[in-house]
ZATORDO-956534 format. One record per residue (C-alpha): residue number from 0; x, y, z. Coordinates in Angstrom, 1 decimal. Layout:
% residues N
atom i = NUM east = X north = Y up = Z .
...
//
This chain:
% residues 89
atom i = 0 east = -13.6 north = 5.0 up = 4.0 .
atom i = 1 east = -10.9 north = 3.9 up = 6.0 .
atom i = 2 east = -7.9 north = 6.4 up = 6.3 .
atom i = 3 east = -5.1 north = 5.7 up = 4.7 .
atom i = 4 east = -1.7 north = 5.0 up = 7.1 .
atom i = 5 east = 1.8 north = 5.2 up = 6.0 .
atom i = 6 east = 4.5 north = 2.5 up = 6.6 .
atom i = 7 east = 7.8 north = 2.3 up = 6.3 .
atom i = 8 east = 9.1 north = -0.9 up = 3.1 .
atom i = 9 east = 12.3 north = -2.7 up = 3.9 .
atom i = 10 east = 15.5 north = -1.2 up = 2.3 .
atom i = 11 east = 15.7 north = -4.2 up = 0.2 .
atom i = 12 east = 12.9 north = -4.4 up = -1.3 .
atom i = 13 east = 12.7 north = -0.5 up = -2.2 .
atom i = 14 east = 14.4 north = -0.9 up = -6.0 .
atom i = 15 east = 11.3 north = -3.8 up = -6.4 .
atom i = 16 east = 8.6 north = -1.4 up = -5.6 .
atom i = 17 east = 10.5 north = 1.7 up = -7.8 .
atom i = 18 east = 10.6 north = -0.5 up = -10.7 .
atom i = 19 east = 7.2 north = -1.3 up = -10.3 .
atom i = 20 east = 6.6 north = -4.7 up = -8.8 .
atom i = 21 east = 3.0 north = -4.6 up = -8.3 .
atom i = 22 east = 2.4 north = -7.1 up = -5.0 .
atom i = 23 east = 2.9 north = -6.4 up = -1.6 .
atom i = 24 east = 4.9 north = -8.4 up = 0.0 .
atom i = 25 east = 4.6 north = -9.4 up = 4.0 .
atom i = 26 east = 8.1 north = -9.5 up = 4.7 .
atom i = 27 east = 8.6 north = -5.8 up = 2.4 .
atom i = 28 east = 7.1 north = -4.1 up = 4.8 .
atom i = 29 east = 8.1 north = -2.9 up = 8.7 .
atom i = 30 east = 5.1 north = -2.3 up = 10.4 .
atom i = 31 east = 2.5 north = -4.2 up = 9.2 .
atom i = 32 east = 1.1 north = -4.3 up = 12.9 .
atom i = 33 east = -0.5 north = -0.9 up = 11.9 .
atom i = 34 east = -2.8 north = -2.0 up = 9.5 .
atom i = 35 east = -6.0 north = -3.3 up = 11.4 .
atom i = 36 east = -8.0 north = -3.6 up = 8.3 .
atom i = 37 east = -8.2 north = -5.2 up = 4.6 .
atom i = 38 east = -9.1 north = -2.3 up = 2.0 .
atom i = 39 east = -7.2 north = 0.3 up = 3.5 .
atom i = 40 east = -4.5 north = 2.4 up = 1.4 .
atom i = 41 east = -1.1 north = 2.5 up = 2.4 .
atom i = 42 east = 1.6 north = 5.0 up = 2.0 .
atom i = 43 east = 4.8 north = 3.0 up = 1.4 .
atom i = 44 east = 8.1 north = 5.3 up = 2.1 .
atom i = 45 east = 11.4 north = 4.6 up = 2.7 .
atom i = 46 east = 13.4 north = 4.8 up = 6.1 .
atom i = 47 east = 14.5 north = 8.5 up = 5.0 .
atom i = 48 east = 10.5 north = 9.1 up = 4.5 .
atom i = 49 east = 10.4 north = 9.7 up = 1.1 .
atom i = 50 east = 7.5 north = 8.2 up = -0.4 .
atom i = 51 east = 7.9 north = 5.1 up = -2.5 .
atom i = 52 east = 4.5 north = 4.0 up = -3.9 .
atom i = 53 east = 0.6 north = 4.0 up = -2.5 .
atom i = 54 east = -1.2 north = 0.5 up = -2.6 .
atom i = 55 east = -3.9 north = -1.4 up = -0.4 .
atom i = 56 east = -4.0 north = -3.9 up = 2.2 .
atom i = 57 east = -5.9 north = -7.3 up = 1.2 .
atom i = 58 east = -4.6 north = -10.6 up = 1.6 .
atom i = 59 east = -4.1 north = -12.5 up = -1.5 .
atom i = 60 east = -2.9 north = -16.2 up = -2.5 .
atom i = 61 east = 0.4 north = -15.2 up = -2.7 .
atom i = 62 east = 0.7 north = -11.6 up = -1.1 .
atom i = 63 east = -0.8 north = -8.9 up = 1.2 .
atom i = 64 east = -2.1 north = -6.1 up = -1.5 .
atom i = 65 east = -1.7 north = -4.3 up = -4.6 .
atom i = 66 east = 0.6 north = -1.6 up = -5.5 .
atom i = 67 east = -2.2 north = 1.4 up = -7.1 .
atom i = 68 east = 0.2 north = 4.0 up = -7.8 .
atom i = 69 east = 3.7 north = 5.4 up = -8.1 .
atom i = 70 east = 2.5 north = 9.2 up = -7.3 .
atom i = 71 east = 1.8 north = 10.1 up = -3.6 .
atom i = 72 east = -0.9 north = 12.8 up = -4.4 .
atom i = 73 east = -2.4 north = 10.5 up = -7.8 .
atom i = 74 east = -6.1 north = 9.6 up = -7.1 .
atom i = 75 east = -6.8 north = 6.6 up = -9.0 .
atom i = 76 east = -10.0 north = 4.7 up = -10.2 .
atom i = 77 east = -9.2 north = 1.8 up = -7.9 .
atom i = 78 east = -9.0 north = 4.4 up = -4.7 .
atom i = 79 east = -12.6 north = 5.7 up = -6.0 .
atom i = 80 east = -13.7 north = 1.8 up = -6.1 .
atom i = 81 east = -11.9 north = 1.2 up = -3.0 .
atom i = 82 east = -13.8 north = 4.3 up = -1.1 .
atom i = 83 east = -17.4 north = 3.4 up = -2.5 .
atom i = 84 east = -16.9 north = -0.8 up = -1.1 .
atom i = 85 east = -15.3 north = 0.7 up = 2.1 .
atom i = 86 east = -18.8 north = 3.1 up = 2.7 .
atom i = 87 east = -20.7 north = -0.1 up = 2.1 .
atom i = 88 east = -19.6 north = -2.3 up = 4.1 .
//
């Protein structure tokens, strides 16, 4: 599985993510540049480093991943899913 890396959003777009918009947005997030690969999970915090929500990178139509959870320890079903495709390929 890949690891997962932690980035740091855009104060903007912090109260988007809190009240649970779902997509990642490009231009949400700082550092992109330290994401080399689709399918891994990202740690999205604030400037202060307090964690903010956990999602994935893919590229999609209109974004660049999904939002999977609001808790920074939660394990969810789509992590497992994520983890088994990631072995795989």
């Amino acid at each position: 599985m890949h690891k997962s890396i932690n980035l740091t959003l855009n104060s903007k777009y912090i109260k988007k993510y809190i009240n649970g918009y779902p997509l990642l947005e490009k231009e949400s997030i700082r550092n992109w540049d330290l994401v080399e690969q689709e399918g891994t999970i990202i740690n999205l915090f604030d400037t202060q480093k307090k964690f903010i929500v956990k999602g994935y990178y893919g590229k999609q139509n209109k974004g660049y991943g999904w939002v999977l959870s609001f808790k920074q320890n939660e394990s969810s079903i789509f992590i497992s899913i994520l983890a088994i495709i990631n072995n795989i390929t």
